[in-house]
C-alpha positions in Angstrom: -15.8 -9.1 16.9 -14.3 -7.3 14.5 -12.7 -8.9 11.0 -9.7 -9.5 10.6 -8.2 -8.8 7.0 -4.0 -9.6 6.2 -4.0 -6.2 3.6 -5.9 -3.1 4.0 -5.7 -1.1 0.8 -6.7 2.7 0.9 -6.4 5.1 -2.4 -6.4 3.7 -6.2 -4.0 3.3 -8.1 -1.9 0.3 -10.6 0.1 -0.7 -7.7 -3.0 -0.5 -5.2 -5.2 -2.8 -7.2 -1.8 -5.0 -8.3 -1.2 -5.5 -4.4 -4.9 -6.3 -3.8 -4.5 -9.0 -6.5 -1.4 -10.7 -5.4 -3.1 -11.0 -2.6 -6.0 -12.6 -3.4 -4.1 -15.1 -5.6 -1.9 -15.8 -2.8 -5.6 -16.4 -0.4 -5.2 -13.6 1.9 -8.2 -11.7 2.7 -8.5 -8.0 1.0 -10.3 -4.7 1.7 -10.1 -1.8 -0.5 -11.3 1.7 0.9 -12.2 4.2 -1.4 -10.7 7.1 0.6 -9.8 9.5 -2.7 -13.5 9.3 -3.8 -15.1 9.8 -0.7 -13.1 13.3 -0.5 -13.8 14.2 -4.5 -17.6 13.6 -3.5 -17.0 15.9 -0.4 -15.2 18.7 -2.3 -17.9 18.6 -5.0 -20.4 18.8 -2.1 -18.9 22.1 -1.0 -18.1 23.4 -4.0 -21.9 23.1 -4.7 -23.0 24.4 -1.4 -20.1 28.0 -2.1 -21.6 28.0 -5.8 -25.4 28.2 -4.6 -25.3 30.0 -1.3 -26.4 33.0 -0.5 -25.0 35.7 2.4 -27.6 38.6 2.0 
């Protein structure tokens, strides 16, 4: 079974984390995803992989 959450919260932000705190204080159930930080650590992944790659 899958859980069951009342707010999903994806990004960052003031209003993100001001939503996610309402909610709590109100007793919903909260999960925050990370979305903007999983693609900085994929851009820096590629940038790294352009930067030290070879085509000979």
């Amino acid at each position: 079974m899958g859980s069951r959450y009342d707010l999903a919260v994806i990004g960052s932000g003031g209003a993100a984390f001001a939503a996610a705190i309402r909610a709590t204080t109100l007793g919903k159930s909260v999960v925050m995803g990370a979305l903007t930080l999983y693609l900085d650590f994929v851009n820096m992944f590629t940038f790294l992989l352009n930067l030290m790659g070879s085509r000979d």
